[in-house]
Biopython code that builds the backbone (N, CA, C, O; Angstrom):
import numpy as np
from Bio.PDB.StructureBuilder import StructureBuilder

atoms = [
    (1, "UNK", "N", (-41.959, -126.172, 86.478)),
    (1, "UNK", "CA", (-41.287, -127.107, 85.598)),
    (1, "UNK", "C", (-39.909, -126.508, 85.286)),
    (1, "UNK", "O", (-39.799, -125.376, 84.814)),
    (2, "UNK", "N", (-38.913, -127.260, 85.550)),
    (2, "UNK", "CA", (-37.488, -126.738, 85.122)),
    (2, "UNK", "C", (-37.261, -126.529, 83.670)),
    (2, "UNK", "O", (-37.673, -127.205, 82.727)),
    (3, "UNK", "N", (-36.668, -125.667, 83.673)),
    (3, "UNK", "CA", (-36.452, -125.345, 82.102)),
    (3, "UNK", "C", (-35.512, -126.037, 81.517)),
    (3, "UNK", "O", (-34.824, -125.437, 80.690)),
    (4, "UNK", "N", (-35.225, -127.515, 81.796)),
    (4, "UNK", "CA", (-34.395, -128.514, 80.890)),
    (4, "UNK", "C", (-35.545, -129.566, 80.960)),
    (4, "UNK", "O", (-35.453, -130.520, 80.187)),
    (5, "UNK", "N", (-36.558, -129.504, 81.752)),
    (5, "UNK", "CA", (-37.660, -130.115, 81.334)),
    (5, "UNK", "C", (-38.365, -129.673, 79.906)),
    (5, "UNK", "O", (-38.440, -130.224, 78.808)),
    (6, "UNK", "N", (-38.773, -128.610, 80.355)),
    (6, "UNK", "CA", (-39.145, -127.920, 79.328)),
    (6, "UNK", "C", (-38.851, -127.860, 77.913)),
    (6, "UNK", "O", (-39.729, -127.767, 77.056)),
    (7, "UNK", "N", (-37.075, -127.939, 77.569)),
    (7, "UNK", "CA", (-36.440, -128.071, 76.685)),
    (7, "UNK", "C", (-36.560, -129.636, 76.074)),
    (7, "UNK", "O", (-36.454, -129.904, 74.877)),
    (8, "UNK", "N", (-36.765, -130.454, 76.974)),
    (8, "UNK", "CA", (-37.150, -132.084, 76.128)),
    (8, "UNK", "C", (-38.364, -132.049, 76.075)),
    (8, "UNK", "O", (-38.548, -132.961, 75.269)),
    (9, "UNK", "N", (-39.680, -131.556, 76.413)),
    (9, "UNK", "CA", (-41.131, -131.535, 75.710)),
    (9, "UNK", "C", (-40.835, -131.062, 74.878)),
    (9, "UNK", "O", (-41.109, -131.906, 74.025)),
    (10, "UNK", "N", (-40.203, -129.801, 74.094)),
    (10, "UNK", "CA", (-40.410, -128.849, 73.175)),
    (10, "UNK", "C", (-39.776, -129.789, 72.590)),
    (10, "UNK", "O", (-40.477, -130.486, 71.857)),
    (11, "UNK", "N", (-38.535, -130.091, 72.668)),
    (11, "UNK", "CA", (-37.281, -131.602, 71.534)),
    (11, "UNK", "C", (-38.565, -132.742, 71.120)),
    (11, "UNK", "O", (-39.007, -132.774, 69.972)),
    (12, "UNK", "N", (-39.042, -133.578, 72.121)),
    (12, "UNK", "CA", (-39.950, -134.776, 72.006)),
    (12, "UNK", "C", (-40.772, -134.600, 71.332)),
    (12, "UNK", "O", (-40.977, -135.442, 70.458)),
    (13, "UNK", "N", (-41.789, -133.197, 71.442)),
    (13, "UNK", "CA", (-43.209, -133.088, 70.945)),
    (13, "UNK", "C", (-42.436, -132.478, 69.068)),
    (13, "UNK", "O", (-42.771, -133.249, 68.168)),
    (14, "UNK", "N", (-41.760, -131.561, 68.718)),
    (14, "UNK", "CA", (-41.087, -131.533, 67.800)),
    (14, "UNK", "C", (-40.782, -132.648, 66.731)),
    (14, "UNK", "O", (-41.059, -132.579, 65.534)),
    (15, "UNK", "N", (-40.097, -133.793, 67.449)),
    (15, "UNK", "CA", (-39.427, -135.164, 67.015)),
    (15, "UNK", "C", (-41.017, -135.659, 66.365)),
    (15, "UNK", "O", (-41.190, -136.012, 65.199)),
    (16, "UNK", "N", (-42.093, -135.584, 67.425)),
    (16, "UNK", "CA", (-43.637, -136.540, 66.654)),
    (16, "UNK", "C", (-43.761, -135.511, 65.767)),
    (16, "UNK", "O", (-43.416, -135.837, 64.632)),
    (17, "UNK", "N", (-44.006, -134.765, 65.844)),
    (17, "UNK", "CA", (-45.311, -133.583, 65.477)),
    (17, "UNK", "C", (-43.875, -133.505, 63.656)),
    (17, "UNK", "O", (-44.672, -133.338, 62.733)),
    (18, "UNK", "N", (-42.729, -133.546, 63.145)),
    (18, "UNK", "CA", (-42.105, -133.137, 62.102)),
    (18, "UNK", "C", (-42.101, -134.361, 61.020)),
    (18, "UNK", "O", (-42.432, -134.564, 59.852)),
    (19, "UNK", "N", (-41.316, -135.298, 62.525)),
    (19, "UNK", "CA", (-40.332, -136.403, 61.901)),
    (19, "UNK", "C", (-40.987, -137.634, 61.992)),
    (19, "UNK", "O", (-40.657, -138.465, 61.145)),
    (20, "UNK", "N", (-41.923, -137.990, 62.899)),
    (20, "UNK", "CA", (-42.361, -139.776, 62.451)),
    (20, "UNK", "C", (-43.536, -139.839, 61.726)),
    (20, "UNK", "O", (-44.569, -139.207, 61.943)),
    (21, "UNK", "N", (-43.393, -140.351, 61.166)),
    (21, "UNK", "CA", (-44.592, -140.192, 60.046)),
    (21, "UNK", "C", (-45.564, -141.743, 59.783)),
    (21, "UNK", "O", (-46.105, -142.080, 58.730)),
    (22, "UNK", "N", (-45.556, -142.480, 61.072)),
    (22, "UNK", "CA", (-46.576, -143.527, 61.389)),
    (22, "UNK", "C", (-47.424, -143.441, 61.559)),
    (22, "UNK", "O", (-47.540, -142.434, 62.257)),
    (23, "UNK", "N", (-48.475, -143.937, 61.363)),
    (23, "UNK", "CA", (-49.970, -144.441, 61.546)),
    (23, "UNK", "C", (-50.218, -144.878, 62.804)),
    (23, "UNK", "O", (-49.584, -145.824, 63.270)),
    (24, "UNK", "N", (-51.259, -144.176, 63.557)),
    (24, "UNK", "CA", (-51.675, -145.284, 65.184)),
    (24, "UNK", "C", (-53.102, -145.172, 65.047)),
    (24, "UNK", "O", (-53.563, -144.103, 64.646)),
    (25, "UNK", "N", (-53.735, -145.971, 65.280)),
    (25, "UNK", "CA", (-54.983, -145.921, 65.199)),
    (25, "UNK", "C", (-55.561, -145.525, 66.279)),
    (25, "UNK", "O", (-55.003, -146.113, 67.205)),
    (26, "UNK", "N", (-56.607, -144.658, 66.783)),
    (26, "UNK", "CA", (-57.149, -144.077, 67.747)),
    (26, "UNK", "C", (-56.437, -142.820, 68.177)),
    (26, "UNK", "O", (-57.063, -142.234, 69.060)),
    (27, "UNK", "N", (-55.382, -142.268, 67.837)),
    (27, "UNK", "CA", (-54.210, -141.232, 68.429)),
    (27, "UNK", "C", (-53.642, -140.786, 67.151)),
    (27, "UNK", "O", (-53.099, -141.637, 66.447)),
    (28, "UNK", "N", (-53.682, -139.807, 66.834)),
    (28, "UNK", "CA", (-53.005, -138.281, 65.945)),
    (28, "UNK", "C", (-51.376, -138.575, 66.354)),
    (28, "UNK", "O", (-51.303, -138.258, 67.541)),
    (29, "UNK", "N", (-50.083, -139.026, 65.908)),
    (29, "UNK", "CA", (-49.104, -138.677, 66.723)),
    (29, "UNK", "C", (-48.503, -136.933, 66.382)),
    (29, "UNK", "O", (-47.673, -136.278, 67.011)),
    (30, "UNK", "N", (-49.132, -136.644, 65.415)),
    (30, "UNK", "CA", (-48.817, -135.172, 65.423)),
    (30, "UNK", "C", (-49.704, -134.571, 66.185)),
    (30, "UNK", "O", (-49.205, -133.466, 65.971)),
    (31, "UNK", "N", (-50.326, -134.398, 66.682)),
    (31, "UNK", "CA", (-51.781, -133.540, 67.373)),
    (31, "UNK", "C", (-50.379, -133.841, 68.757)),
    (31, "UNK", "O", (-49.723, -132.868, 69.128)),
    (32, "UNK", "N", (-50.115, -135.202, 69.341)),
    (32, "UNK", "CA", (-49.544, -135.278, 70.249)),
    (32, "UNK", "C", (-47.830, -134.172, 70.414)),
    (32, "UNK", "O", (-47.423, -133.438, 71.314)),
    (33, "UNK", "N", (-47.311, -134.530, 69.200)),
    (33, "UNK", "CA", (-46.145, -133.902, 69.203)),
    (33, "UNK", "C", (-47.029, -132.290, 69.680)),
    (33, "UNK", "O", (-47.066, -131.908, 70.850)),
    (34, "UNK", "N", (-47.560, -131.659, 68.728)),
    (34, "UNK", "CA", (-48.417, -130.373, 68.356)),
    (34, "UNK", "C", (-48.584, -130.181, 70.151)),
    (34, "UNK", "O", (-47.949, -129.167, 70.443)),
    (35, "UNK", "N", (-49.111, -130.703, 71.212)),
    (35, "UNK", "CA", (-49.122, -130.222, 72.415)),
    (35, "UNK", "C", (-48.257, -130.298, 73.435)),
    (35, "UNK", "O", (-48.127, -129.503, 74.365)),
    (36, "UNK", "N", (-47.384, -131.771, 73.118)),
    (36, "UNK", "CA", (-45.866, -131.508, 73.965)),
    (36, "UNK", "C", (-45.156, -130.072, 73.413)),
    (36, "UNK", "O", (-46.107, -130.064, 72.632)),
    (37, "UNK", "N", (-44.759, -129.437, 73.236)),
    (37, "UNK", "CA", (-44.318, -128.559, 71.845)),
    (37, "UNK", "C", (-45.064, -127.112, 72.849)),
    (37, "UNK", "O", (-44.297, -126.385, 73.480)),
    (38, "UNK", "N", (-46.481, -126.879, 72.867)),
    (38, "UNK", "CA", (-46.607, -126.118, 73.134)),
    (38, "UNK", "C", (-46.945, -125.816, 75.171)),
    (38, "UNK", "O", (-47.227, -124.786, 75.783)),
    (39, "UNK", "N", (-46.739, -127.234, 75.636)),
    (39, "UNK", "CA", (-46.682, -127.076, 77.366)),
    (39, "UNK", "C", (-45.139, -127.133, 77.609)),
    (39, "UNK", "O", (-44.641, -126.828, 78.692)),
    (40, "UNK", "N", (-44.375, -127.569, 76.458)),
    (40, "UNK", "CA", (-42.710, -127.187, 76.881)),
    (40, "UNK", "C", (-42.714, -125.413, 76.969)),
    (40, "UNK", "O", (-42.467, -124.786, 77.999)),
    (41, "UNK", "N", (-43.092, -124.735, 75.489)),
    (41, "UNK", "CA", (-43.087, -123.707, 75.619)),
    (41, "UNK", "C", (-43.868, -122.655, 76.635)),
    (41, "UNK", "O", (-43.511, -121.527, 76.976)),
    (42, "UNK", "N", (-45.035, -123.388, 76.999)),
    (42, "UNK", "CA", (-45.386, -122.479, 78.290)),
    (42, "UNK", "C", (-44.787, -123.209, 79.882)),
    (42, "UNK", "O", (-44.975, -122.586, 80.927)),
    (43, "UNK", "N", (-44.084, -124.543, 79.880)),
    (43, "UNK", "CA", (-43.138, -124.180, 80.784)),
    (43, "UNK", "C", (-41.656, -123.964, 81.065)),
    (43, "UNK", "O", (-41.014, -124.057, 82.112)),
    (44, "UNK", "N", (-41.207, -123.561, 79.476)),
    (44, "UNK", "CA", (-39.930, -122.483, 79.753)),
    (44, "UNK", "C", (-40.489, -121.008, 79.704)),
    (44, "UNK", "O", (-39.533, -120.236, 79.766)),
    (45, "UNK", "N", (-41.819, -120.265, 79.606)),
    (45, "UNK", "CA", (-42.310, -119.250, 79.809)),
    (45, "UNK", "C", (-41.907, -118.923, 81.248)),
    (45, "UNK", "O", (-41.019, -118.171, 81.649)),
    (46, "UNK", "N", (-42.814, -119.706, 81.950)),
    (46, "UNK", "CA", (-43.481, -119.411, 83.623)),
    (46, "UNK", "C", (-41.859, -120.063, 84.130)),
    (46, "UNK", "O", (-41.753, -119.903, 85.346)),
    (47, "UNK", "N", (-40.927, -120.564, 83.684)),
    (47, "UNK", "CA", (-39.711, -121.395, 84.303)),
    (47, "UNK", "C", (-38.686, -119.823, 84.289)),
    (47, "UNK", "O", (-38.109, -119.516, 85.332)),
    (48, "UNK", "N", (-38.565, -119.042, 83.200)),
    (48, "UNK", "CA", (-37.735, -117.655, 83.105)),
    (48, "UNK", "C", (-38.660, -116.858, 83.890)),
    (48, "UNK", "O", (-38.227, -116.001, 84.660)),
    (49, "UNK", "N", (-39.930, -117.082, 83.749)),
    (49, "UNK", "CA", (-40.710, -115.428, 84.742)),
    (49, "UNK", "C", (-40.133, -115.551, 85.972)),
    (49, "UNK", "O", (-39.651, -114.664, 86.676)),
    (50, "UNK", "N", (-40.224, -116.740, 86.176)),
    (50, "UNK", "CA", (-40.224, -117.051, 88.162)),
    (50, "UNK", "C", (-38.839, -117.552, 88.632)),
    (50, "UNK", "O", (-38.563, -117.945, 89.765)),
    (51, "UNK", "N", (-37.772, -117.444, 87.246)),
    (51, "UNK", "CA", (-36.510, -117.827, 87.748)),
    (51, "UNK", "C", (-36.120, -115.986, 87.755)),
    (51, "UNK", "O", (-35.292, -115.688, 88.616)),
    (52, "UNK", "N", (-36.574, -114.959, 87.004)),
    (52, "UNK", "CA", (-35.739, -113.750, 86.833)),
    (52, "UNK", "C", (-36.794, -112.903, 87.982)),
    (52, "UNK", "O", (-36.397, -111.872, 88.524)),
    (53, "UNK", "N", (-38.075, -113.441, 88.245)),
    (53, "UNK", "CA", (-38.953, -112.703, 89.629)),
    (53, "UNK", "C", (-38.058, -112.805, 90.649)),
    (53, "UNK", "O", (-37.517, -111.776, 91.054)),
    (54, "UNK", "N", (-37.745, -114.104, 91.248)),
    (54, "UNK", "CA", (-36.969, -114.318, 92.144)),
    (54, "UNK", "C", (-35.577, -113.830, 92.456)),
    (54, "UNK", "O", (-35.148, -113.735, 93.606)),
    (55, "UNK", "N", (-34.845, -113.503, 91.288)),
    (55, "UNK", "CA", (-33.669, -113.212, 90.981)),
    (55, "UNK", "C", (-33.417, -111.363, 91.176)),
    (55, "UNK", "O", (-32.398, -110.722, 91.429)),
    (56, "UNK", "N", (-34.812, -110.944, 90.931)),
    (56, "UNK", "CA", (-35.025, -109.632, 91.191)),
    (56, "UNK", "C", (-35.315, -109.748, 92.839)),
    (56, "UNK", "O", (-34.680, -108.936, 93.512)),
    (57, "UNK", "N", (-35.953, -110.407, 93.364)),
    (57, "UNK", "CA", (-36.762, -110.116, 95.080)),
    (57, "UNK", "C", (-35.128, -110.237, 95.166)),
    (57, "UNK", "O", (-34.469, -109.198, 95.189)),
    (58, "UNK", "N", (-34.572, -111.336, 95.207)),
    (58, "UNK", "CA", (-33.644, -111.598, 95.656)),
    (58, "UNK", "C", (-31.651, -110.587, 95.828)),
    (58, "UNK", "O", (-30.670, -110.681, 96.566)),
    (59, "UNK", "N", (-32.055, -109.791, 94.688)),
    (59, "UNK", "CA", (-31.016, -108.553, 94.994)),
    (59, "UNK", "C", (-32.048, -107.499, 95.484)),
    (59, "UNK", "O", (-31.311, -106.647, 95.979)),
    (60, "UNK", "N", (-32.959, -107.186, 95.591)),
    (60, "UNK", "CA", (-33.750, -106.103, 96.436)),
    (60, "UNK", "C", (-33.979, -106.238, 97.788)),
    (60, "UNK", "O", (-34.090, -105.280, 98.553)),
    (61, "UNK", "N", (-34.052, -107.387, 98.103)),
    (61, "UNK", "CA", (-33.562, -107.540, 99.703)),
    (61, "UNK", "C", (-32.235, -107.348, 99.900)),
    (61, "UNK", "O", (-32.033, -106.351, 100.593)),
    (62, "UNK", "N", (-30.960, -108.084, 99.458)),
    (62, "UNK", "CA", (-29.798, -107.544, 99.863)),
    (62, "UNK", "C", (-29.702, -106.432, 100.279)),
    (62, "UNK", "O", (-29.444, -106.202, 101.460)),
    (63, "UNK", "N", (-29.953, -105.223, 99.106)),
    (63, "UNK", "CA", (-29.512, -103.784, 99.208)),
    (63, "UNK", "C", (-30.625, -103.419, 100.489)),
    (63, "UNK", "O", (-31.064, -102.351, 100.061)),
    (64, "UNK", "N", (-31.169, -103.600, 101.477)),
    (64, "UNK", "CA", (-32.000, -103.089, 102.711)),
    (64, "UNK", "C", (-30.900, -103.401, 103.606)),
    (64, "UNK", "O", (-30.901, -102.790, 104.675)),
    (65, "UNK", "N", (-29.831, -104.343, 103.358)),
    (65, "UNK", "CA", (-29.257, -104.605, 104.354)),
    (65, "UNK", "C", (-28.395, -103.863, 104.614)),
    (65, "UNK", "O", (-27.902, -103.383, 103.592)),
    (66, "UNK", "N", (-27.556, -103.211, 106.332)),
    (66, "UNK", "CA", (-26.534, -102.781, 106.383)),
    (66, "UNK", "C", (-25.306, -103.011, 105.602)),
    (66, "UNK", "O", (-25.432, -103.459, 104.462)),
    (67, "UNK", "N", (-24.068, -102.748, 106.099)),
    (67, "UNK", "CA", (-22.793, -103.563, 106.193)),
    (67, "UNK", "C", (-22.527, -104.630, 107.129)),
    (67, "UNK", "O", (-22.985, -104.265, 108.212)),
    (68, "UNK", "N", (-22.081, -105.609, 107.213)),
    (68, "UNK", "CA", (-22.127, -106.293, 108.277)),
    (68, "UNK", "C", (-21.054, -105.520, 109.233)),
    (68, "UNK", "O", (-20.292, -104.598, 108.941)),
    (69, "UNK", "N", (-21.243, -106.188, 110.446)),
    (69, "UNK", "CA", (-20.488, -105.448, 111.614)),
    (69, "UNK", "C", (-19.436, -106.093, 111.894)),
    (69, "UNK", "O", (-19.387, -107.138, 111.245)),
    (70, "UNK", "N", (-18.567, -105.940, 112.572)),
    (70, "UNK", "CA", (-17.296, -107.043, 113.142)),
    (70, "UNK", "C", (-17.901, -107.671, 114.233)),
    (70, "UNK", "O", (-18.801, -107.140, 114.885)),
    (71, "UNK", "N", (-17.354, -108.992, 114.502)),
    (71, "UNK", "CA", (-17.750, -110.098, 114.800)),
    (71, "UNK", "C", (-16.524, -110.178, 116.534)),
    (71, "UNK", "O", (-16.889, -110.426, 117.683)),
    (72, "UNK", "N", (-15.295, -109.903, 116.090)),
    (72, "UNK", "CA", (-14.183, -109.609, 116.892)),
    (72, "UNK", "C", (-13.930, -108.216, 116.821)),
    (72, "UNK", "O", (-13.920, -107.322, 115.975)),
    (73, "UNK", "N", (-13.704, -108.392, 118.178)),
    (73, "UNK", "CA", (-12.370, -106.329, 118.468)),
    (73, "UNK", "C", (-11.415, -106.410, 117.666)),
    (73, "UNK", "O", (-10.959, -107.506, 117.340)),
    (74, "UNK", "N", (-11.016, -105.445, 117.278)),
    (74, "UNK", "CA", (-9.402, -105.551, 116.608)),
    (74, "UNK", "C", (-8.315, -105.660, 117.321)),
    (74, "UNK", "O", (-8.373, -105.054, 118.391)),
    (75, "UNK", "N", (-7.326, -106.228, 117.102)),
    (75, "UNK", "CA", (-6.132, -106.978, 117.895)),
    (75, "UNK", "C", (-5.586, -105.758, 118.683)),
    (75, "UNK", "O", (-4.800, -106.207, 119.517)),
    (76, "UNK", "N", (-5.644, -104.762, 118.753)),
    (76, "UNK", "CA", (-4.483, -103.559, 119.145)),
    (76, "UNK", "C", (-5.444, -103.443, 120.536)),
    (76, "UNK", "O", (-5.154, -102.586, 121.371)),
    (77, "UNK", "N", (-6.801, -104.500, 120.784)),
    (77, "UNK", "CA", (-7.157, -103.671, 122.534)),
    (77, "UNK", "C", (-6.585, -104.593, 123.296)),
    (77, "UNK", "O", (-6.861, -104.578, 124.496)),
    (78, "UNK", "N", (-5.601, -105.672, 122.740)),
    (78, "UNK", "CA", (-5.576, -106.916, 124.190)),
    (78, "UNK", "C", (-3.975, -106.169, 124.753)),
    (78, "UNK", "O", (-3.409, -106.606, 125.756)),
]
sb = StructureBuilder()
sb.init_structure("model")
sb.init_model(0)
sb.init_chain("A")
sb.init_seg("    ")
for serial, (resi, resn, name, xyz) in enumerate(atoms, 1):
    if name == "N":
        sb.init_residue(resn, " ", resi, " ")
    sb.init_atom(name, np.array(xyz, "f"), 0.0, 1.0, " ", f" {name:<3s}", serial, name[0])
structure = sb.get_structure()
């Protein structure tokens, strides 16, 4: 889940679960806010683990690599 996803469950479920204060019959709208709220927060959790995991593999492979090589001779053999 992208972490601007994430950031409007945690906004949405917030907005029920503080601020509307209606009646529905059969449905809690706070119980509802109460779990948007907390699957935003576990997916901006797992959204930073696996954006800064990757971000780590991803400079630890670089550094295995050489320098790159030249591609062309240098002008002074023609």
């Amino acid at each position: 889940m992208p972490i601007g996803t994430s950031l409007v469950l945690i906004a949405a479920g917030a907005i029920l679960h503080y601020a509307v204060t209606a009646h529905v019959s059969g449905i809690d709208i706070q119980v509802v806010g109460t779990i948007l709220m907390i699957v935003g927060i576990l997916g901006l959790i797992l959204s930073l683990v696996y954006t800064f995991l990757l971000t780590d593999r991803h400079k630890s492979s670089q550094a295995d690599y050489e320098a790159p090589t030249q591609r062309y001779p240098p002008r002074d053999r023609y």
